[in-house]
VOPALUM-393445 format. One line per field, with one value per residue: residue number from 1; x, y, z of N, C-alpha, C in turn. Coordinates in Angstrom, 3 decimals. Layout:
N
nr [NUM | ...]
nc1 [X | ...]
nc2 [Y | ...]
nc3 [Z | ...]
cac1 [X | ...]
cac2 [Y | ...]
cac3 [Z | ...]
cc1 [X | ...]
cc2 [Y | ...]
cc3 [Z | ...]
// end
This chain:
184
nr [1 | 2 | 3 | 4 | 5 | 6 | 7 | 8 | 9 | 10 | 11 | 12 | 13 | 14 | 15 | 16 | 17 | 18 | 19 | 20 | 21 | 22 | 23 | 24 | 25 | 26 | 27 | 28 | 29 | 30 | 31 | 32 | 33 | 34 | 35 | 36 | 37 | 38 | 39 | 40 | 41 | 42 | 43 | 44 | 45 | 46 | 47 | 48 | 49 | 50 | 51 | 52 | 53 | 54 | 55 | 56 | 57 | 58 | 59 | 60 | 61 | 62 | 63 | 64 | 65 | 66 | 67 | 68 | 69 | 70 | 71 | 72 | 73 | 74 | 75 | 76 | 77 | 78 | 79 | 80 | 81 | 82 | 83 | 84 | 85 | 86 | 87 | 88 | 89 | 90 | 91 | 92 | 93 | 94 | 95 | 96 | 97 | 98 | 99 | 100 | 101 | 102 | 103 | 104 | 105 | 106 | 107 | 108 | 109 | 110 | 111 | 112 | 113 | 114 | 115 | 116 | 117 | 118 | 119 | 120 | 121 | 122 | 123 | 124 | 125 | 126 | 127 | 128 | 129 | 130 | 131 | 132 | 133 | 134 | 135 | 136 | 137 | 138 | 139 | 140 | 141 | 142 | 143 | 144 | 145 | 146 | 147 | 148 | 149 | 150 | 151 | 152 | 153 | 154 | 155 | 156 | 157 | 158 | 159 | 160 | 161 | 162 | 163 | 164 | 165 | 166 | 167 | 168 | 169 | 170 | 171 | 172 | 173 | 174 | 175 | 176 | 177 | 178 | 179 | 180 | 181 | 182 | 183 | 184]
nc1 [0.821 | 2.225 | 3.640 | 1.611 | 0.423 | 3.510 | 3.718 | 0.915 | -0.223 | -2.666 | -5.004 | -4.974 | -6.002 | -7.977 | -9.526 | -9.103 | -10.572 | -13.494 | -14.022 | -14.074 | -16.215 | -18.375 | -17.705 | -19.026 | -21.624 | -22.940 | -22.816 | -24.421 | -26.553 | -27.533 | -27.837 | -30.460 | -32.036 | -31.936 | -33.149 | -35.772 | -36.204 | -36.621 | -38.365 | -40.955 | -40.827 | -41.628 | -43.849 | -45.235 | -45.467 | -46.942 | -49.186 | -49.501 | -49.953 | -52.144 | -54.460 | -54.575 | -55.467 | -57.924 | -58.927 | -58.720 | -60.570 | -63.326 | -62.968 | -63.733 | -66.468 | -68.000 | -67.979 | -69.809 | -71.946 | -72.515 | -72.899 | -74.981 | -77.376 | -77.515 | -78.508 | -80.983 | -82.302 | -81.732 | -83.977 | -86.492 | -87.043 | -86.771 | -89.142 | -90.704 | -91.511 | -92.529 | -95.222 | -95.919 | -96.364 | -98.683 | -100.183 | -102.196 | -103.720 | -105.174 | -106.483 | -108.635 | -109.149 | -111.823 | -112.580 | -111.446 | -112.959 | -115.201 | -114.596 | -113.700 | -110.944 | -111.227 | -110.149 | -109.510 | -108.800 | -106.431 | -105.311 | -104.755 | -103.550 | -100.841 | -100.280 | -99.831 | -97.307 | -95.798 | -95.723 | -96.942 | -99.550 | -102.822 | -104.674 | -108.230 | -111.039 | -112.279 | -115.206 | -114.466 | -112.942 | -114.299 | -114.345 | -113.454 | -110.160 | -108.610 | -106.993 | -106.350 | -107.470 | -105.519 | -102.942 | -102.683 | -102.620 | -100.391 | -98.401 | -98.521 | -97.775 | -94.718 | -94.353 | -94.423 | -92.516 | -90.185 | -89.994 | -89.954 | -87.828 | -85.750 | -86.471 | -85.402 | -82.323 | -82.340 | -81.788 | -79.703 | -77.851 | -77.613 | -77.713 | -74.626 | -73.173 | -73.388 | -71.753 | -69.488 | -68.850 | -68.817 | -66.579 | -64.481 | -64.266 | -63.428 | -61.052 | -59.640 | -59.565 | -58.477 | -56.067 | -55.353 | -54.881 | -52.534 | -50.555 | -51.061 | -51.675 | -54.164 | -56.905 | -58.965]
nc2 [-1.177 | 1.142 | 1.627 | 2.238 | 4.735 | 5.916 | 6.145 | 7.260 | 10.094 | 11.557 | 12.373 | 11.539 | 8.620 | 8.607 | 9.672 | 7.281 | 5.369 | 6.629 | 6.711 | 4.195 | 3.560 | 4.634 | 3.074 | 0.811 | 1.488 | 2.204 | 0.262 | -1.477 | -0.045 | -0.069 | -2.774 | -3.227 | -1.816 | -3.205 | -5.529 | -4.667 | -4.121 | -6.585 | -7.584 | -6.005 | -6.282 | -9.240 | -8.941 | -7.364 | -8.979 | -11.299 | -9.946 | -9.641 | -12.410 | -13.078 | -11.665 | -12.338 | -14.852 | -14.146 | -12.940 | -15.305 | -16.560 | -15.429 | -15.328 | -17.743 | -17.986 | -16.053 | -17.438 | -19.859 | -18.439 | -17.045 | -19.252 | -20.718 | -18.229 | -17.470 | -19.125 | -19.493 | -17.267 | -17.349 | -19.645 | -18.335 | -16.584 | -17.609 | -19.277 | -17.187 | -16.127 | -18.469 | -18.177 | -15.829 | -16.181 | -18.064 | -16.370 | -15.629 | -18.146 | -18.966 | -16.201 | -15.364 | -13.615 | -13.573 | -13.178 | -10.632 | -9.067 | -9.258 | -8.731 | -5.297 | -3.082 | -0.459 | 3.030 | 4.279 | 2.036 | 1.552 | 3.919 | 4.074 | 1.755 | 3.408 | 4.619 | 3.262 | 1.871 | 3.822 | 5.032 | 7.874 | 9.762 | 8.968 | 10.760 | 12.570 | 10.880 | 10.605 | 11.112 | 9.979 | 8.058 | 5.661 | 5.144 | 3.025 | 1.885 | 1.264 | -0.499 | -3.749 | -6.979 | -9.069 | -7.846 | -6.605 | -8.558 | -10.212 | -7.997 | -7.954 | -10.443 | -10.411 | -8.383 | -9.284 | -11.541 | -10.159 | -8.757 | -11.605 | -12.616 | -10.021 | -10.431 | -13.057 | -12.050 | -9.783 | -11.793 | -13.047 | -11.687 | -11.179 | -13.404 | -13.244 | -11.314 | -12.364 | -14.874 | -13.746 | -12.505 | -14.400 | -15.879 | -14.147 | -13.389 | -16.001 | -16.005 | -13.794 | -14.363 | -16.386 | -16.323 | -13.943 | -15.314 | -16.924 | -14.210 | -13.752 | -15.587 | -17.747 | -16.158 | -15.729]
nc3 [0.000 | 0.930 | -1.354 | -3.398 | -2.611 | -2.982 | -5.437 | -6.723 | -6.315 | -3.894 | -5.162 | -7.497 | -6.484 | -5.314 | -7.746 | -9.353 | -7.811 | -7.498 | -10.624 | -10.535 | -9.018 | -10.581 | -13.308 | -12.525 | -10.952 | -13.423 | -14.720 | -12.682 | -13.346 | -16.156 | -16.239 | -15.150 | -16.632 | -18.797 | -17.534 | -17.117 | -19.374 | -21.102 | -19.372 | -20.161 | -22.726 | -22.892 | -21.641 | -23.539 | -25.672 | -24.489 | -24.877 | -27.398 | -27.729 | -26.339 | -27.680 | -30.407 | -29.877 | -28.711 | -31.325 | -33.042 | -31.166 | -31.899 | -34.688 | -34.947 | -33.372 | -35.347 | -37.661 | -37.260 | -36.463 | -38.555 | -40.280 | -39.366 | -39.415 | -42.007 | -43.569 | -42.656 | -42.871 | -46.199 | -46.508 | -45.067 | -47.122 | -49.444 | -48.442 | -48.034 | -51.086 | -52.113 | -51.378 | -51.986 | -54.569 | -54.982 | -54.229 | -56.702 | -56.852 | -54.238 | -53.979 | -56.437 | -59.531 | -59.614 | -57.382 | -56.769 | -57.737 | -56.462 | -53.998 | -52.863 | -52.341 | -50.342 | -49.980 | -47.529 | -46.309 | -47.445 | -46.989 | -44.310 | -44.214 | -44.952 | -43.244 | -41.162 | -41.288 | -42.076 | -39.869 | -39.509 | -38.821 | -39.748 | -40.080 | -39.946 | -40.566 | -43.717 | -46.232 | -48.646 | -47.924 | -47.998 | -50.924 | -53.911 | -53.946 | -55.829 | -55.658 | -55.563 | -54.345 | -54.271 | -54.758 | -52.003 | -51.062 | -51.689 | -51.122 | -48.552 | -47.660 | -48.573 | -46.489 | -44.340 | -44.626 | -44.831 | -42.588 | -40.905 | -41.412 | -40.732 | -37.959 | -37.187 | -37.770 | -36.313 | -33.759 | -34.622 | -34.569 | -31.536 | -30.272 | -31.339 | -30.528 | -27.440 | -27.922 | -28.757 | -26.372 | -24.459 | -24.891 | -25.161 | -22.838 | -21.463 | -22.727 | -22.010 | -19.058 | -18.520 | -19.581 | -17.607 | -15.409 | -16.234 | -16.099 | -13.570 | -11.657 | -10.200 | -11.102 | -8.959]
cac1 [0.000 | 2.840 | 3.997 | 0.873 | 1.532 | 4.303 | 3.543 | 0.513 | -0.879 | -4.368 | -6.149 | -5.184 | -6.577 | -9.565 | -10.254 | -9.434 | -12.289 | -14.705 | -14.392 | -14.496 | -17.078 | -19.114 | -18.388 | -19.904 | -22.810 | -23.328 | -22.936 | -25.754 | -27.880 | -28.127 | -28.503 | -31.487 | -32.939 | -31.784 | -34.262 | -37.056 | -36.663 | -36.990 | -39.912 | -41.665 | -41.124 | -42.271 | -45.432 | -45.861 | -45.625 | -47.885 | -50.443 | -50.061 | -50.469 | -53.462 | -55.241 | -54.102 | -56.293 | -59.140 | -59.238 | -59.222 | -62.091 | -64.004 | -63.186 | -64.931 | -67.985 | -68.540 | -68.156 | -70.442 | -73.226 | -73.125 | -73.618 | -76.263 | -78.707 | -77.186 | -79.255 | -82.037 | -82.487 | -82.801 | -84.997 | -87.356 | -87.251 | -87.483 | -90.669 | -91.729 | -91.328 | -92.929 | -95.995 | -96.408 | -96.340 | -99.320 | -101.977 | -103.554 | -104.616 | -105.989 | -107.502 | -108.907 | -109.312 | -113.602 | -112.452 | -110.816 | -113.935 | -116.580 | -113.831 | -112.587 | -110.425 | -111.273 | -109.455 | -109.382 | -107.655 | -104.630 | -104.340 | -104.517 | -102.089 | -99.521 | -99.942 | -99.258 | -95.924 | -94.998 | -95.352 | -97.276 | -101.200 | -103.672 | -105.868 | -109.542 | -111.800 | -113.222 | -116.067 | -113.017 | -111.872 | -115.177 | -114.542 | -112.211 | -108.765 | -107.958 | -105.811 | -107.102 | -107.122 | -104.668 | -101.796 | -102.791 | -102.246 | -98.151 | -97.342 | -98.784 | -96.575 | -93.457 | -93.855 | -94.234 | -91.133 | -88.663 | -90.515 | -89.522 | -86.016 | -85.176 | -86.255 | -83.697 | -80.902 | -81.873 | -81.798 | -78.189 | -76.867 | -77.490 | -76.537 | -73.654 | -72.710 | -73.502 | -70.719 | -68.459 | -68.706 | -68.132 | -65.315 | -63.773 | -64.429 | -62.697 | -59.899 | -59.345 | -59.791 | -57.175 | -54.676 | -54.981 | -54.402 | -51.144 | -49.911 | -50.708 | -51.815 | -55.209 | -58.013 | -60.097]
cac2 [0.000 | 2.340 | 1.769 | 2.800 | 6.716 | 6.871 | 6.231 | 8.016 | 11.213 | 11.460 | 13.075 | 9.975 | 7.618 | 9.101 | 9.616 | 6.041 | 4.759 | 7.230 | 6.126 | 2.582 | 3.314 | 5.346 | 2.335 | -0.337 | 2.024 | 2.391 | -1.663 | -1.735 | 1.031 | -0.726 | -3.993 | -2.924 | -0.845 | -4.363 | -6.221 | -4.031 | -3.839 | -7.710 | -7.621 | -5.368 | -7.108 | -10.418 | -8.535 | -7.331 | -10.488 | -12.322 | -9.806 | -10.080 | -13.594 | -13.010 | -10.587 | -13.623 | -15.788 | -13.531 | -12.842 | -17.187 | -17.608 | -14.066 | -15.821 | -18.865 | -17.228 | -15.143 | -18.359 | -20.612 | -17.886 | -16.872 | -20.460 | -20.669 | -17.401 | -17.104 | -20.681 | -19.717 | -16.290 | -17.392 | -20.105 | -17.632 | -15.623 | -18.717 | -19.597 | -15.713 | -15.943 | -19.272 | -17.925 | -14.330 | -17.003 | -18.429 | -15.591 | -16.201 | -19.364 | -18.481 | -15.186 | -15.410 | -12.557 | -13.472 | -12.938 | -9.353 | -9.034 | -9.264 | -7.663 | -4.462 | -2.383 | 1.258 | 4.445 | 4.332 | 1.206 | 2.239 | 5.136 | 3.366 | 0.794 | 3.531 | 5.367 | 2.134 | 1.750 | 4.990 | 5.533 | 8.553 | 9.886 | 8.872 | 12.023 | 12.121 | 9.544 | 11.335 | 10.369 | 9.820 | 6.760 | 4.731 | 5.050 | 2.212 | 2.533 | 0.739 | -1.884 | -5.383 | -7.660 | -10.234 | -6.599 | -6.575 | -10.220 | -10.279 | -6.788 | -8.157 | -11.552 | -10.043 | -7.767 | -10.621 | -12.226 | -8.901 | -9.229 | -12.302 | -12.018 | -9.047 | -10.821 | -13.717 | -10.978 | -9.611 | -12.656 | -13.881 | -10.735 | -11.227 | -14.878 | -13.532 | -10.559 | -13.225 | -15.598 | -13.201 | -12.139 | -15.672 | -16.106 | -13.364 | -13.401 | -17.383 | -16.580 | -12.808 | -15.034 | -17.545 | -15.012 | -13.298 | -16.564 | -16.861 | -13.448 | -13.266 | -16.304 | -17.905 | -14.688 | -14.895]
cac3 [0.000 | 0.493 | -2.945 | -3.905 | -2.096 | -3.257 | -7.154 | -7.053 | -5.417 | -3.243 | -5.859 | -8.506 | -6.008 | -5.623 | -8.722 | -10.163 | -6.783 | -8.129 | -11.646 | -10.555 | -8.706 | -11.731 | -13.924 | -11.377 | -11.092 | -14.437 | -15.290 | -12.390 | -14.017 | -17.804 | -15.998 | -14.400 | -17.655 | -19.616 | -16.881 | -17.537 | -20.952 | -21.084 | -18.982 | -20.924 | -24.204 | -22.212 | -21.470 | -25.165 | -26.456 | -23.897 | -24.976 | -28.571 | -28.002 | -25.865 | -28.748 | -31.268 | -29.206 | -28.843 | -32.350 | -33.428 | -30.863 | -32.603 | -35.758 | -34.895 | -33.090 | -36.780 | -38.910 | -36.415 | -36.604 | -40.216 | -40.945 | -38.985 | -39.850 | -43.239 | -43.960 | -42.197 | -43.510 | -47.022 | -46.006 | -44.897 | -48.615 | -50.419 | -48.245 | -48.928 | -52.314 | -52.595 | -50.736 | -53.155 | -55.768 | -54.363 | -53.900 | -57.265 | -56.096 | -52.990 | -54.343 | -57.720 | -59.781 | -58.938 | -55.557 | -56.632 | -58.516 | -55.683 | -52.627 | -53.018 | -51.092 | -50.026 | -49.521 | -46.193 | -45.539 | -48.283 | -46.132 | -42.389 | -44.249 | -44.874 | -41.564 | -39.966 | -42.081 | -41.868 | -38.532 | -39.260 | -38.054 | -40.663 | -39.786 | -39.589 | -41.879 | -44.488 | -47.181 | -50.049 | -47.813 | -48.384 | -52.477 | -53.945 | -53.819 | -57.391 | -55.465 | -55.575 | -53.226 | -54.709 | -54.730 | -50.732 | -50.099 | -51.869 | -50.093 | -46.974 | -47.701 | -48.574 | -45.670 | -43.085 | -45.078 | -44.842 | -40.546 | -40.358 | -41.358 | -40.008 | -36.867 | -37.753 | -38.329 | -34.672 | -32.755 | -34.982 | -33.842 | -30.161 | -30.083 | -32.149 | -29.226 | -26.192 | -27.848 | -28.455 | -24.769 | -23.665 | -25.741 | -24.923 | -21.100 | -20.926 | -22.976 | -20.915 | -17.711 | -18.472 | -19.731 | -16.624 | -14.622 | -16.854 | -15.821 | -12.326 | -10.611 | -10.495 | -11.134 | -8.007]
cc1 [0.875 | 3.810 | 3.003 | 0.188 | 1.839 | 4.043 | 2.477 | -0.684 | -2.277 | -5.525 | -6.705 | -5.777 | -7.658 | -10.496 | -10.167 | -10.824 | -13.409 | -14.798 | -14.600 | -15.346 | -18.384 | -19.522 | -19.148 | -21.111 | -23.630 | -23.536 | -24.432 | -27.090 | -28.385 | -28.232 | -30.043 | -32.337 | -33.069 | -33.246 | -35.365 | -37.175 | -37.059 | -38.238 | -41.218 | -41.663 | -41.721 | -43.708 | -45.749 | -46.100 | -46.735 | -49.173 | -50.798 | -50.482 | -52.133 | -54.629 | -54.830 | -55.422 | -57.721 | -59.674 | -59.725 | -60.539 | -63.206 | -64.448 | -64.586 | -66.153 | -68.470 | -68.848 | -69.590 | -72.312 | -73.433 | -73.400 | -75.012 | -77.699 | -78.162 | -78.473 | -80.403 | -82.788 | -83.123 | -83.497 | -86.386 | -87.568 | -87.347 | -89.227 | -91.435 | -92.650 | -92.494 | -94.505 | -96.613 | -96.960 | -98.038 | -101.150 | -102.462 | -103.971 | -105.481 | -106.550 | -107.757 | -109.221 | -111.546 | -113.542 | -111.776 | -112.088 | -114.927 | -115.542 | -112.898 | -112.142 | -110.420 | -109.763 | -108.531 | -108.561 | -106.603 | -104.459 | -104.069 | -103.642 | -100.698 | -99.593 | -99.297 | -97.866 | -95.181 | -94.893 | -96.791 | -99.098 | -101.961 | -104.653 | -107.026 | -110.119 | -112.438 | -113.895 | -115.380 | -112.685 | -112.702 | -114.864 | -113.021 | -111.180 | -107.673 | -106.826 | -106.936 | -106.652 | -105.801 | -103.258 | -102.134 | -102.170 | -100.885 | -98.439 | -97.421 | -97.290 | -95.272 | -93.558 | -93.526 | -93.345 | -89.893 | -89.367 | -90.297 | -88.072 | -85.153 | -85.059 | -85.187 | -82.287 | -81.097 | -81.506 | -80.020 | -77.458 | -76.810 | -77.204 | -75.316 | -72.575 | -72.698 | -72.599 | -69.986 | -68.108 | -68.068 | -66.800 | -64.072 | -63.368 | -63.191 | -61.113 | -58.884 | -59.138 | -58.599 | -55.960 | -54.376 | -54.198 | -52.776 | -50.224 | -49.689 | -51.026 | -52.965 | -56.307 | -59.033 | -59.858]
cc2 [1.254 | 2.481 | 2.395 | 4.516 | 6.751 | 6.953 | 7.225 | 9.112 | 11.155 | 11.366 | 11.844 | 9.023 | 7.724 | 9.102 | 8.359 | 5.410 | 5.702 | 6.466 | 4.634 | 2.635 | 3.905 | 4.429 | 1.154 | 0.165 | 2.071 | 1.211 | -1.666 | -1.428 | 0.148 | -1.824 | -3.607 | -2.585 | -2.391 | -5.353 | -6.302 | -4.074 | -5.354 | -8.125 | -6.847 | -6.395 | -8.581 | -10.036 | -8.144 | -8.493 | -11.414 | -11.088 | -9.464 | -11.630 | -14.053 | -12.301 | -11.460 | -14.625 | -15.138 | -13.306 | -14.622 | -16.935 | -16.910 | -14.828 | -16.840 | -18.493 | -16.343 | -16.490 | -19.272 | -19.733 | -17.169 | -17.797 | -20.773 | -19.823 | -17.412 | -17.757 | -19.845 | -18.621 | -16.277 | -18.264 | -19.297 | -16.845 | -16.447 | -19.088 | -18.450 | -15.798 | -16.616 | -18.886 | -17.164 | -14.907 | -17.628 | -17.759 | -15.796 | -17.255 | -19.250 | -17.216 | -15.039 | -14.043 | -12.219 | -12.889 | -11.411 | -8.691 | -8.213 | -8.093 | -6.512 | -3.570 | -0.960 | 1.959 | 4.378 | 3.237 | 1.182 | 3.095 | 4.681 | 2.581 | 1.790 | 4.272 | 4.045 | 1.682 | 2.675 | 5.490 | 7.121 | 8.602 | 9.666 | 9.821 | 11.275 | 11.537 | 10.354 | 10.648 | 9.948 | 8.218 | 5.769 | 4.526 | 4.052 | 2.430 | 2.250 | -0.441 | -2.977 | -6.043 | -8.871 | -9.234 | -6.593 | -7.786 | -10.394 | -8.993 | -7.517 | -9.691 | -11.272 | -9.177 | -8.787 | -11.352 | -11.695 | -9.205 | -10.568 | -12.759 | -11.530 | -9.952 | -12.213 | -12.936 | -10.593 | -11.039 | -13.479 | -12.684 | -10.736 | -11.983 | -14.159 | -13.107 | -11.107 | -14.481 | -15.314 | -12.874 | -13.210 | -15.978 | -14.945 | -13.042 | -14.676 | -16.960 | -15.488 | -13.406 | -15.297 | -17.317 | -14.241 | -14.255 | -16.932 | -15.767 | -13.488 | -14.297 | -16.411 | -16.533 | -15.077 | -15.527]
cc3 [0.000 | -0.704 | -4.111 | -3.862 | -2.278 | -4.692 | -7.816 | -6.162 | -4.976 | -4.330 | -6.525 | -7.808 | -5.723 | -6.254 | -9.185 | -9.108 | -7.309 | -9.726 | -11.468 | -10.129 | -9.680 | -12.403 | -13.269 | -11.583 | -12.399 | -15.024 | -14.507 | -13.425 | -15.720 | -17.289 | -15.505 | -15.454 | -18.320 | -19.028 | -17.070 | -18.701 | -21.593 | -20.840 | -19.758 | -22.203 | -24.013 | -21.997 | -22.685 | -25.759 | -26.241 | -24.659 | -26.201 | -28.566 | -27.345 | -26.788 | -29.846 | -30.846 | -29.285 | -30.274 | -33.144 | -32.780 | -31.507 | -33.600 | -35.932 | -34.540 | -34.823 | -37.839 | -38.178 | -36.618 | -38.090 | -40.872 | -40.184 | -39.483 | -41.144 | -43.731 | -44.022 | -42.896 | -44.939 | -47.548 | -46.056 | -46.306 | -49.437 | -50.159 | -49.120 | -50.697 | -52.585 | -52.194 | -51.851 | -54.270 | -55.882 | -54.515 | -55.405 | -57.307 | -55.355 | -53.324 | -56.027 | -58.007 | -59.695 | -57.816 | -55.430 | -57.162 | -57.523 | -54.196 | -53.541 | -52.182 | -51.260 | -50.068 | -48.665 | -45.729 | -46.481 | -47.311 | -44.878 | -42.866 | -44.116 | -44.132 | -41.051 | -40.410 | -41.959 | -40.550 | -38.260 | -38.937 | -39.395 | -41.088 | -40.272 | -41.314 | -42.635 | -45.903 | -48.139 | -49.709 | -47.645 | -50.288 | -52.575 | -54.319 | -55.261 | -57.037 | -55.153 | -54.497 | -52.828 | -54.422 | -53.418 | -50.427 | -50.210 | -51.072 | -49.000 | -47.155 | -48.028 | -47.147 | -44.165 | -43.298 | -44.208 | -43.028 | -40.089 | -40.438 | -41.148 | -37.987 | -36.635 | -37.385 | -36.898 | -33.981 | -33.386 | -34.025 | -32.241 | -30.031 | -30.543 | -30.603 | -27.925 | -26.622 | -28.213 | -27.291 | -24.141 | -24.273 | -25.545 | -23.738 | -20.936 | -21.387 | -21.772 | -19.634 | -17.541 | -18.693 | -18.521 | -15.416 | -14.757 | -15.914 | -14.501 | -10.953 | -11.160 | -10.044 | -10.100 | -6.639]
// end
C-alpha cells in the first residue's frame, strides 16, 4: 500500500475509486434498464399472443353464426317468395272481382308503415282505392317475409354478441391466470 503513495498522489486515487465506482454504477444502471426492458417485451408479447387468441375464438364465433342465420335467412325468402307465388290461387281474380279495397284502408295501411297519423276519416276513404285484393295479399306476404327475417338478423346478432362475450371473457380469464396467478 505504500507503494501505492508513493507512485501516485491522493487526488489519482480518488479519482481512479470514483471512476471505478461510476463504472460499477453504471454496469448496475443498464442492468437494471436491460431487466425491464426484457420484462416489458415479455409482457408485449404475452399480450399479442393473448389478442391472437381472442381474435381465433371471434373468428370462430362469426363463422359458427353466419352459418347458422345465413341458412335460415334465405330459407325464410325462399318460403316468402314461394308464398307471393301463391296468392292467385288463394284469391282469384272473382275474388278481386266481388272484394274491393277502399281508400281508407290504403291510407290506415300507410300510416301504420310509416309511422305517421292517418288524420280524420273522411267520405273519399269509403270510395275504392284501385288496389285489388290479390296486390294486398303479396305486399302483406313479402312484408311478413322482410318481418320475419329481419327478426332472424336480430336474434343472430345477439346470439352472435352473447358468444363473443363468452369467448372473450374465458380466454381474458385464463390469460390473466397466466400473468398473475389464479383470477379470483
Amino acid at each position: 500500500m505504500n507503494l501505492l503513495k508513493e507512485v501516485l498522489p491522493w487526488w489519482a486515487r480518488w479519482l481512479a475509486l470514483v471512476s471505478a465506482a461510476a463504472v460499477f454504477g453504471t454496469i448496475c444502471y443498464n442492468k437494471g434498464k436491460q431487466d425491464e426492458g426484457e420484462k416489458h417485451i415479455a409482457y408485449v408479447n404475452q399480450q399479442a399472443e393473448r389478442s391472437i387468441k381472442i381474435a381465433k375464438a371471434q373468428q370462430v364465433v362469426v363463422m359458427q353464426t353466419q352459418i347458422k342465420y345465413v341458412d335460415r335467412i334465405k330459407t325464410i325468402y325462399t318460403k316468402g317468395e314461394i308464398i307471393e307465388k301463391q296468392v292467385p290461387t288463394y284469391i282469384t281474380q272473382a275474388d278481386n272481382d266481388r272484394f274491393t279495397v277502399n281508400a281508407g284502408f290504403v291510407r290506415l295501411y300507410d300510416a301504420a308503415w310509416s309511422g305517421e297519423d292517418p288524420g280524420p276519416a273522411a267520405d273519399s276513404d269509403r270510395e275504392p282505392a284501385g288496389v285489388s285484393l290479390a296486390q294486398v295479399a303479396a305486399v302483406e306476404a313479402g312484408n311478413a317475409t322482410s318481418c320475419r327475417a329481419w327478426r332472424e338478423i336480430a336474434l343472430g346478432l345477439r346470439e352472435y354478441y352473447a358468444n363473443l362475450q363468452k369467448a372473450t371473457s374465458v380466454i381474458h380469464f385464463f390469460s390473466l391466470e397466466t400473468i398473475s396467478g389464479p383470477a379470483f
